[in-house]
MDTraj code that builds the backbone (N, CA, C; nanometers):
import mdtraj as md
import numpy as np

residues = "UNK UNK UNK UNK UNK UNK UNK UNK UNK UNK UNK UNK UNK UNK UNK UNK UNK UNK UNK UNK UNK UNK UNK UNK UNK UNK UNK UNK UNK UNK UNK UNK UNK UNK UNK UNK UNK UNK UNK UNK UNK UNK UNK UNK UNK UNK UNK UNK UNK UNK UNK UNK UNK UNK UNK UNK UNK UNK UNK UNK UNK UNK UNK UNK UNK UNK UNK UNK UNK UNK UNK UNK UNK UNK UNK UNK UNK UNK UNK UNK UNK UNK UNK UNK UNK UNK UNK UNK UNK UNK UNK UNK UNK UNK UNK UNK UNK UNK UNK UNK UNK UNK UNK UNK UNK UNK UNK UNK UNK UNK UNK UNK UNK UNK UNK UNK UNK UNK UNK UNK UNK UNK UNK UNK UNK UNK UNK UNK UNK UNK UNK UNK UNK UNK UNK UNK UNK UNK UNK UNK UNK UNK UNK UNK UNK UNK UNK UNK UNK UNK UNK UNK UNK".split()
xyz = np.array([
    [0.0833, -0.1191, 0.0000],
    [0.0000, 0.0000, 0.0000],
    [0.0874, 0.1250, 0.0000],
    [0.1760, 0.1294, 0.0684],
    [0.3188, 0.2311, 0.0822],
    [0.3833, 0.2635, -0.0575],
    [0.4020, 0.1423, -0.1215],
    [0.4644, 0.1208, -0.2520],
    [0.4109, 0.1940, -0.3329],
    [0.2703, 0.2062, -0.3274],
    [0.1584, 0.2299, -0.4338],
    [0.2051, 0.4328, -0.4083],
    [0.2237, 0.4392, -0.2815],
    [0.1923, 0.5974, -0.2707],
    [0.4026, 0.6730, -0.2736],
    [0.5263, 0.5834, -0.3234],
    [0.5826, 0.6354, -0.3228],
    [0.6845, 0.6195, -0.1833],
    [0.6210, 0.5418, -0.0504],
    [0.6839, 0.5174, 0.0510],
    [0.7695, 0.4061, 0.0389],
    [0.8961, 0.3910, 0.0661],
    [0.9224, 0.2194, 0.0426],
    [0.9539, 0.1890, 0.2442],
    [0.9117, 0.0797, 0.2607],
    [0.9640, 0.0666, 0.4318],
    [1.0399, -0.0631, 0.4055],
    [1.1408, -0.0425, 0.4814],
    [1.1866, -0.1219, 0.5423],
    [1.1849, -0.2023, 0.7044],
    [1.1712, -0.3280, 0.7034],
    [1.1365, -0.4079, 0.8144],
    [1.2652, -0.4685, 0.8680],
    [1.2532, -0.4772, 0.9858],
    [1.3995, -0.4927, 1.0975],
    [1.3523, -0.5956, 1.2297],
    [1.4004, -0.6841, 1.2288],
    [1.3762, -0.7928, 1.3320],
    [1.5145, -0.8354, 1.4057],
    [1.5034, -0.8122, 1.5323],
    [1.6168, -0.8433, 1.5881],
    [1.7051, -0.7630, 1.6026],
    [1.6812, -0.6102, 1.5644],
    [1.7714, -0.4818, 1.6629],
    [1.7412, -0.4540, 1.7655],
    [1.8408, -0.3555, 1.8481],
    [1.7726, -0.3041, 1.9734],
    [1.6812, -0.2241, 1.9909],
    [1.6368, -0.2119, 2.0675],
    [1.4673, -0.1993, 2.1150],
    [1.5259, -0.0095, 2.1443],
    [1.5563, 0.0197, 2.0695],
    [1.6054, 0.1823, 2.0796],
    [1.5229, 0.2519, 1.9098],
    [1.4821, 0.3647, 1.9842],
    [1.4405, 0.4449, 1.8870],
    [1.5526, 0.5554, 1.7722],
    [1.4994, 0.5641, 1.6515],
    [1.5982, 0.6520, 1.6120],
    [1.5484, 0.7499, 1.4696],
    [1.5407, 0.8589, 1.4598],
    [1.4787, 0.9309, 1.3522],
    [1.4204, 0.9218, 1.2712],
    [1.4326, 0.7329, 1.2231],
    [1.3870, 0.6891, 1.1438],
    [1.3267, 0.5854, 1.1742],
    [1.2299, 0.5481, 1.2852],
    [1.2002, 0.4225, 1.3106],
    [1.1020, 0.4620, 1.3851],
    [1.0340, 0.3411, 1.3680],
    [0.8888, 0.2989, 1.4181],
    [0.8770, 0.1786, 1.4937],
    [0.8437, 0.1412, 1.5930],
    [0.9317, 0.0398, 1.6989],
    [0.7266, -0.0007, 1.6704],
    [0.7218, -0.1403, 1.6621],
    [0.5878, -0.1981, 1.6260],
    [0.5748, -0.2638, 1.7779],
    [0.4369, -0.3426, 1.8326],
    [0.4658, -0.3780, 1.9085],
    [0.3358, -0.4690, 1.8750],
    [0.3223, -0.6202, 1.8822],
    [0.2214, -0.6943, 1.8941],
    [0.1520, -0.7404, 2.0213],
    [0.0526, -0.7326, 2.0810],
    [-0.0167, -0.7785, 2.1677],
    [-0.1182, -0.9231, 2.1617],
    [-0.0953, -1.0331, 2.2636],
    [-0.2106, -1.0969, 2.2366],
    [-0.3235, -1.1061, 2.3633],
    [-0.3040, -1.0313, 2.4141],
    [-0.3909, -1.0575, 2.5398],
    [-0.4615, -0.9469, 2.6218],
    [-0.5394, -0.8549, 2.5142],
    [-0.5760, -0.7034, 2.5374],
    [-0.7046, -0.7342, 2.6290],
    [-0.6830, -0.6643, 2.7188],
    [-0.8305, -0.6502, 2.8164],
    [-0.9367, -0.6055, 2.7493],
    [-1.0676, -0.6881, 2.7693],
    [-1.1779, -0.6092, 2.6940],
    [-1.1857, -0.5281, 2.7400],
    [-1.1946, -0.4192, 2.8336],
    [-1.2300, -0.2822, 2.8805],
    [-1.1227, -0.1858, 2.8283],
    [-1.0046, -0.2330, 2.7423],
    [-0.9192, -0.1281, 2.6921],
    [-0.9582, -0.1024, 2.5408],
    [-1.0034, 0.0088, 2.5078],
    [-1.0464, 0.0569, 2.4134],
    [-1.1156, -0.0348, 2.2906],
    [-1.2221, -0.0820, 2.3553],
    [-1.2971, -0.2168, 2.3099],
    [-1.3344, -0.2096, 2.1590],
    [-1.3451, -0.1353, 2.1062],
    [-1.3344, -0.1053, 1.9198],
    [-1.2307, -0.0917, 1.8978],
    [-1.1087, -0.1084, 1.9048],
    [-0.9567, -0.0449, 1.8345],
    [-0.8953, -0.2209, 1.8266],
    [-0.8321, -0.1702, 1.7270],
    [-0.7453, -0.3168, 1.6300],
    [-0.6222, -0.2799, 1.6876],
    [-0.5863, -0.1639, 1.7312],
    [-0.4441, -0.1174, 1.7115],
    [-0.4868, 0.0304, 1.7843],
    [-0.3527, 0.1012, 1.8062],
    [-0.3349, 0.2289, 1.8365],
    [-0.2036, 0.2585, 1.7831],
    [-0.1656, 0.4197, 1.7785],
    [-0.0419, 0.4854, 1.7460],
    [-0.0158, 0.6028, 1.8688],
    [0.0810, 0.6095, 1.9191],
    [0.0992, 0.7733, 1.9577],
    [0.1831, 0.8696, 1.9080],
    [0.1156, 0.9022, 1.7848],
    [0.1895, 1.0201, 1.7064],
    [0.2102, 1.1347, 1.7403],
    [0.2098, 1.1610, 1.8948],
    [0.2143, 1.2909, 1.9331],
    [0.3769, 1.2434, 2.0515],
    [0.3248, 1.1532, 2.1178],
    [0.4838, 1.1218, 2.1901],
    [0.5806, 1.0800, 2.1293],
    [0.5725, 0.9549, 2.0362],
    [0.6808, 0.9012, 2.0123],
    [0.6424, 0.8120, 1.9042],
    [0.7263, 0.7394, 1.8471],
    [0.6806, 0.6808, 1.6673],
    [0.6832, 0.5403, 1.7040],
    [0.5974, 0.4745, 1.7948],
    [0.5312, 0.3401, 1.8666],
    [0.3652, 0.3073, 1.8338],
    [0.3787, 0.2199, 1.7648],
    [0.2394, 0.1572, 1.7424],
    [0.2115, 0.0243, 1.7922],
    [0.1128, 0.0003, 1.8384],
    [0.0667, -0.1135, 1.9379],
    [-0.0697, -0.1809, 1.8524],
    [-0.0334, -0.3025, 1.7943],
    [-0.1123, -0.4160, 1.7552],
    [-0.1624, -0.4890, 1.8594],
    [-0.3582, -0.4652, 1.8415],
    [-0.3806, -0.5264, 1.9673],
    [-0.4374, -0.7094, 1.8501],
    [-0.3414, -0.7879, 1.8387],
    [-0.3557, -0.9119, 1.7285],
    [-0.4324, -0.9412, 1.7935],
    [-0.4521, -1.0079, 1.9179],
    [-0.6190, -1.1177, 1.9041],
    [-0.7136, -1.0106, 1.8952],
    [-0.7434, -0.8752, 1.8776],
    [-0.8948, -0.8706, 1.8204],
    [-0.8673, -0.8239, 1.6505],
    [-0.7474, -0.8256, 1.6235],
    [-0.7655, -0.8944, 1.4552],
    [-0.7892, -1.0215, 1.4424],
    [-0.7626, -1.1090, 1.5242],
    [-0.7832, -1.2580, 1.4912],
    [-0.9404, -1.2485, 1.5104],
    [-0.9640, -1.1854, 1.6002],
    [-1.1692, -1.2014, 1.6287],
    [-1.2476, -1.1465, 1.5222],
    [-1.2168, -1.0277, 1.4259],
    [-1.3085, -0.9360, 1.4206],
    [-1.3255, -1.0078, 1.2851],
    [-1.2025, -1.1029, 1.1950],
    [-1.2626, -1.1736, 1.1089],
    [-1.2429, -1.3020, 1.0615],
    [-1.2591, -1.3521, 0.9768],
    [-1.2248, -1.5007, 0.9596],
    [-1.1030, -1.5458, 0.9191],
    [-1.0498, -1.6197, 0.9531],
    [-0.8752, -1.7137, 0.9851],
    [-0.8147, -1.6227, 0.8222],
    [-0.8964, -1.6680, 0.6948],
    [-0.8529, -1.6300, 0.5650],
    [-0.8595, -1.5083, 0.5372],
    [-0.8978, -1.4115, 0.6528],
    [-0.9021, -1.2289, 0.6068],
    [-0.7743, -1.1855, 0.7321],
    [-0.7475, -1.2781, 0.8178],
    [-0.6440, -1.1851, 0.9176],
    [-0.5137, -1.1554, 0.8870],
    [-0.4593, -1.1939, 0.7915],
    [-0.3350, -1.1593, 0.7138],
    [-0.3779, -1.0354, 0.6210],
    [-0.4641, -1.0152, 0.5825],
    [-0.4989, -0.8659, 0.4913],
    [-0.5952, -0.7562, 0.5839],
    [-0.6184, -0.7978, 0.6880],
    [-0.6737, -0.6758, 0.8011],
    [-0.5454, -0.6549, 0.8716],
    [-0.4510, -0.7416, 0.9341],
    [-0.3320, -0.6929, 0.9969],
    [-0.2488, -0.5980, 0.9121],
    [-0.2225, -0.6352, 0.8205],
    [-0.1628, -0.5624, 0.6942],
    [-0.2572, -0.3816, 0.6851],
    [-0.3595, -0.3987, 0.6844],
    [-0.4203, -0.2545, 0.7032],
    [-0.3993, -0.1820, 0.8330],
    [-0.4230, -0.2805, 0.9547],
    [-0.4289, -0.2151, 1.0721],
    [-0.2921, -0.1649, 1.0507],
    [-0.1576, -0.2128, 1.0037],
    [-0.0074, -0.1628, 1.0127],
    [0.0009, -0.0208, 0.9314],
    [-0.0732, -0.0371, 0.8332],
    [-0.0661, 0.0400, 0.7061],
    [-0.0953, 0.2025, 0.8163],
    [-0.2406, 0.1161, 0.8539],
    [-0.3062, 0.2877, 0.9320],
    [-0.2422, 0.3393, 1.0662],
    [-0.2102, 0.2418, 1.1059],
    [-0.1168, 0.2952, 1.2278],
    [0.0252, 0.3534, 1.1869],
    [0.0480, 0.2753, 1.0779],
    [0.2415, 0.3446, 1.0781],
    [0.2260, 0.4725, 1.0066],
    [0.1245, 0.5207, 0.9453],
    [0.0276, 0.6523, 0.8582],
    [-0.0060, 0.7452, 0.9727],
    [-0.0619, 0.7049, 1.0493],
    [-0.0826, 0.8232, 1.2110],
    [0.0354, 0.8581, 1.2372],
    [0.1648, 0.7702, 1.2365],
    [0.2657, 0.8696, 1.2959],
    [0.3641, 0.9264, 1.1554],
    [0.3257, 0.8587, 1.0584],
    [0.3951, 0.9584, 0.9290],
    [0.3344, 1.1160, 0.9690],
    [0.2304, 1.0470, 0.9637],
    [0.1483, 1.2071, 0.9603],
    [0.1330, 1.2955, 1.0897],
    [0.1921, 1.2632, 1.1669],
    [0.1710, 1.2876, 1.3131],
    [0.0701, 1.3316, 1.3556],
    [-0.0289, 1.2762, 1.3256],
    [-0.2073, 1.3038, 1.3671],
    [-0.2634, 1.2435, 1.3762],
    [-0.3839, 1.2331, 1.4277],
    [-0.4591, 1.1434, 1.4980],
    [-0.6143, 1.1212, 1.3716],
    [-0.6076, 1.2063, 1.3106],
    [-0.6581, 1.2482, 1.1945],
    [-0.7336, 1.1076, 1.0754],
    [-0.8450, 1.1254, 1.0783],
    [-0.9274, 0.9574, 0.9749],
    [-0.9777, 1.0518, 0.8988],
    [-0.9932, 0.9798, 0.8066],
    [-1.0761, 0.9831, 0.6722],
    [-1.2117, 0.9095, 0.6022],
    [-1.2759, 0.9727, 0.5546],
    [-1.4496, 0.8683, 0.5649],
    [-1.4239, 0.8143, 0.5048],
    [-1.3084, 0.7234, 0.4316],
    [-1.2870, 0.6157, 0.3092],
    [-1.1614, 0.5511, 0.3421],
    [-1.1669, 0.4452, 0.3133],
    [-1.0383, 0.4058, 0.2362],
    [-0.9424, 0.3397, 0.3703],
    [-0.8103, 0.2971, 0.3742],
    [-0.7209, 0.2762, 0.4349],
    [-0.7250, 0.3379, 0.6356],
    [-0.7158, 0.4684, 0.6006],
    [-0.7471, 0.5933, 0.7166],
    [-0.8695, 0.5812, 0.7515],
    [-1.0172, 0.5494, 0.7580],
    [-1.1045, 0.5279, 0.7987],
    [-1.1121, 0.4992, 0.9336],
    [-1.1666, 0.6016, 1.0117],
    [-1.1536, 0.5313, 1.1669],
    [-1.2141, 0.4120, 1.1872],
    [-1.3286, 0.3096, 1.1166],
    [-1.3818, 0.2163, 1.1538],
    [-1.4350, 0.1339, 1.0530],
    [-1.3792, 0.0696, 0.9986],
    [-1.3795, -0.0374, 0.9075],
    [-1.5404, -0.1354, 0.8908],
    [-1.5765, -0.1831, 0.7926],
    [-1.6928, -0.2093, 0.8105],
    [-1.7023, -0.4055, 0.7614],
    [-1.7939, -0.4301, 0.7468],
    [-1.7720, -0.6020, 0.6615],
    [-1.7149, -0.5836, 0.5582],
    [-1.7888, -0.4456, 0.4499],
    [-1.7357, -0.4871, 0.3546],
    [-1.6603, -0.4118, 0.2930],
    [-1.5615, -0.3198, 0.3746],
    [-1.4254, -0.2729, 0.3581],
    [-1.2980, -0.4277, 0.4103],
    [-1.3871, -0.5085, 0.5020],
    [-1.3246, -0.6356, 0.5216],
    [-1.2866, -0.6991, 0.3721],
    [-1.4674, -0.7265, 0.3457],
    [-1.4390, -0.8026, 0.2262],
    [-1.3197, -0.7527, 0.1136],
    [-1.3742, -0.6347, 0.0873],
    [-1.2659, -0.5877, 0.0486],
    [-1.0832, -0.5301, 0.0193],
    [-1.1031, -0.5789, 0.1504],
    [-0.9484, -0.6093, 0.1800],
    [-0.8744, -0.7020, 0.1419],
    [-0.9346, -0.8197, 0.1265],
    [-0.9320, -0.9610, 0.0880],
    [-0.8765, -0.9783, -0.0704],
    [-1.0056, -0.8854, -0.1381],
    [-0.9513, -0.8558, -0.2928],
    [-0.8684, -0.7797, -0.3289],
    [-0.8788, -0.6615, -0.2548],
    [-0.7460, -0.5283, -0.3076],
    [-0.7300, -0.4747, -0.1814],
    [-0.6173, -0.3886, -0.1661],
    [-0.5936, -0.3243, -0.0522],
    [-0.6393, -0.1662, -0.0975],
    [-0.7283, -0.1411, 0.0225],
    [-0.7898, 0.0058, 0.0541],
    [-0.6641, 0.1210, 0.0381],
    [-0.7486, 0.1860, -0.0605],
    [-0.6811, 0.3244, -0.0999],
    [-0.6626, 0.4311, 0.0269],
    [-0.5871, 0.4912, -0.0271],
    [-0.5542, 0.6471, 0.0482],
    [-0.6086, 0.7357, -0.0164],
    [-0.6733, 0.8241, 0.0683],
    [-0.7141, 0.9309, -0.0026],
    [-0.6812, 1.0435, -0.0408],
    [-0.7020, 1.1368, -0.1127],
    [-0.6294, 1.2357, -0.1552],
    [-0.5960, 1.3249, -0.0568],
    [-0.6705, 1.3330, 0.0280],
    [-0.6194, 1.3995, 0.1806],
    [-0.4897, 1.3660, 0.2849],
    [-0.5430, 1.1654, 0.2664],
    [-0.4051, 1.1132, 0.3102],
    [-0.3188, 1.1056, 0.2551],
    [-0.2853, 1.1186, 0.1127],
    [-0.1089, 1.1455, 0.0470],
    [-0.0553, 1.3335, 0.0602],
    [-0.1241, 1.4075, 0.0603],
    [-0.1134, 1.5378, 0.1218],
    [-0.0504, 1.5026, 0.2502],
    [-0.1528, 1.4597, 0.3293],
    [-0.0802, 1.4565, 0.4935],
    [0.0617, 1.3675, 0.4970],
    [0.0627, 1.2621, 0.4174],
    [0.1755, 1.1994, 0.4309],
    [0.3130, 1.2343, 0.4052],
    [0.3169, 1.2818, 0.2934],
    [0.4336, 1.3890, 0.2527],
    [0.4480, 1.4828, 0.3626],
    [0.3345, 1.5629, 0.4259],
    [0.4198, 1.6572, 0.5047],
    [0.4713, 1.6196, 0.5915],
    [0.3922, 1.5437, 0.6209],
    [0.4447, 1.4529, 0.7053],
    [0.5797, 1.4198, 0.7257],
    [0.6358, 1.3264, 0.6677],
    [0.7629, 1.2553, 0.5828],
    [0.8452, 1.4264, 0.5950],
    [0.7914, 1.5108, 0.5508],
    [0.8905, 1.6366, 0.5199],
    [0.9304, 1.6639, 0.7292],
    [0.8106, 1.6766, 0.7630],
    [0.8752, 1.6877, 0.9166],
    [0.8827, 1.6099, 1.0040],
    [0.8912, 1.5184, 0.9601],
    [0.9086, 1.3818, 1.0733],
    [1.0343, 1.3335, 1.0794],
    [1.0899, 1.3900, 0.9483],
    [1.1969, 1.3226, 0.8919],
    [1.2795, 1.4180, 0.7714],
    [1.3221, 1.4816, 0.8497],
    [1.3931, 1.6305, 0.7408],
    [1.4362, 1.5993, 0.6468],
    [1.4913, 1.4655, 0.6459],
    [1.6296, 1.4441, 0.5299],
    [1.5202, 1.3224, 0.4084],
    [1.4151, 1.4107, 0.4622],
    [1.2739, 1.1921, 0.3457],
    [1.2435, 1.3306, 0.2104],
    [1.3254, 1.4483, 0.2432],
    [1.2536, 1.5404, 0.1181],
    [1.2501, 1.4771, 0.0053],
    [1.3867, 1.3710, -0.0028],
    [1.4115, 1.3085, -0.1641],
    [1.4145, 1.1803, -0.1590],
    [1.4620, 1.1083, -0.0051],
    [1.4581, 0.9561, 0.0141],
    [1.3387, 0.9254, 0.1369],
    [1.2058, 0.8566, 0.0393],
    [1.0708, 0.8363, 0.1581],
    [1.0976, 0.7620, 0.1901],
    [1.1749, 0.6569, 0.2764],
    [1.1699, 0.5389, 0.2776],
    [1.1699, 0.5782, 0.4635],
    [1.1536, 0.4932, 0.4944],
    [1.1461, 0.4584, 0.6774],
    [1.1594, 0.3427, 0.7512],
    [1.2175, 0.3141, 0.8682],
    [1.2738, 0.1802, 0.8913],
    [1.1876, 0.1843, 0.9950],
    [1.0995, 0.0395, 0.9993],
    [1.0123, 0.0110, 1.1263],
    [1.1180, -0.1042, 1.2244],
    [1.1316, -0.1298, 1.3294],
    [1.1509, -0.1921, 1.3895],
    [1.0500, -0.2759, 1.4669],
    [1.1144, -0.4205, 1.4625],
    [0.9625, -0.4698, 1.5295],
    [1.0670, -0.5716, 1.6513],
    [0.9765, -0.5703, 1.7916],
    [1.0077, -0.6657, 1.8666],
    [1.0250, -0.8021, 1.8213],
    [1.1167, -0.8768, 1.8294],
    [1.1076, -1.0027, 1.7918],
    [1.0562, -1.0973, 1.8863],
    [1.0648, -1.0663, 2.0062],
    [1.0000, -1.1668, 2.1486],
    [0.8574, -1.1273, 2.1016],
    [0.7834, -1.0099, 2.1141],
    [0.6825, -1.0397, 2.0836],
    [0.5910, -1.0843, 1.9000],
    [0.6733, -1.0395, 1.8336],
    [0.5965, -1.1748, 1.7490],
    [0.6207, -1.3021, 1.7375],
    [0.7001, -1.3763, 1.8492],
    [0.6994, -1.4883, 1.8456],
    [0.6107, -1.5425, 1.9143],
    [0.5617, -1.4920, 2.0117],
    [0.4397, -1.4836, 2.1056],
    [0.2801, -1.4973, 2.0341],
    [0.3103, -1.4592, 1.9626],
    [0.2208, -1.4281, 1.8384],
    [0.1552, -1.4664, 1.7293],
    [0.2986, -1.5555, 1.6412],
    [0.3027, -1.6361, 1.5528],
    [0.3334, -1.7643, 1.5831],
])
top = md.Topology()
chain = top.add_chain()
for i, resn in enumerate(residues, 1):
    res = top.add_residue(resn, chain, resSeq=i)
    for name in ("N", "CA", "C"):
        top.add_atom(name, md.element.get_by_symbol(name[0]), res)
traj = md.Trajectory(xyz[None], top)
């Protein structure tokens, strides 16, 4: 989905658990309390720090075994997009959508959900101040815990 808009990321398993100008430290969960934000797949805090939190078993719940590899893939898409963009900021369509429906599900399945013309605006500026030196190279390195996706997978 990144590819499509010009972003290329790179994925990192097995560095240290340290942040750095260019990184996005992922974090998978399998054991989220129902009373913690009981609609959310995921969260970002694009206002502290460039950490996004996969809450995986309620992607494993919300659809069937053969759609949770292309809803995780979105939930990453929209979370690692909140802190490109450093906002908290949805869109009534597409990818950015605060709340996904069956058949933005279904649809996930066949193609992956667009960005909207609002979200490649925000993303670039994004990219321009998140990351001074992405004026000419977009690319961004996520880091992901490796203890916890083994937990996981």
């Amino acid at each position: 989905m990144f590819a499509h808009v010009g972003v290329n990321i790179e994925w990192r398993v097995d560095q240290p658990v340290a942040f750095s100008h260019r990184s996005i430290f992922i974090e998978l969960t399998t054991k989220t309390p129902e009373t913690f934000q009981p609609r959310a797949l995921a969260y970002a805090k694009p206002f502290e720090e460039a950490h996004v939190v996969v809450l995986y078993d309620r992607v494993q719940r919300v659809v069937a075994p053969s759609r949770v590899q292309h809803v995780l893939a979105h939930v990453l898409v929209h979370e690692i997009t909140h802190i490109i963009e450093g906002t908290d900021w949805h869109s009534a369509t597409g990818v950015m959508k605060a709340r996904w429906n069956g058949g933005d599900y279904a649809h996930m399945e066949r193609k992956p959900l667009d960005f909207t013309d609002a979200d490649l605006i925000l993303i670039r500026s994004g990219l321009n101040a998140w990351i001074p030196r992405l004026a000419s190279d977009t690319s961004a390195t996520l880091m992901v815990r490796r203890d916890e996706i083994a937990k996981t997978f």
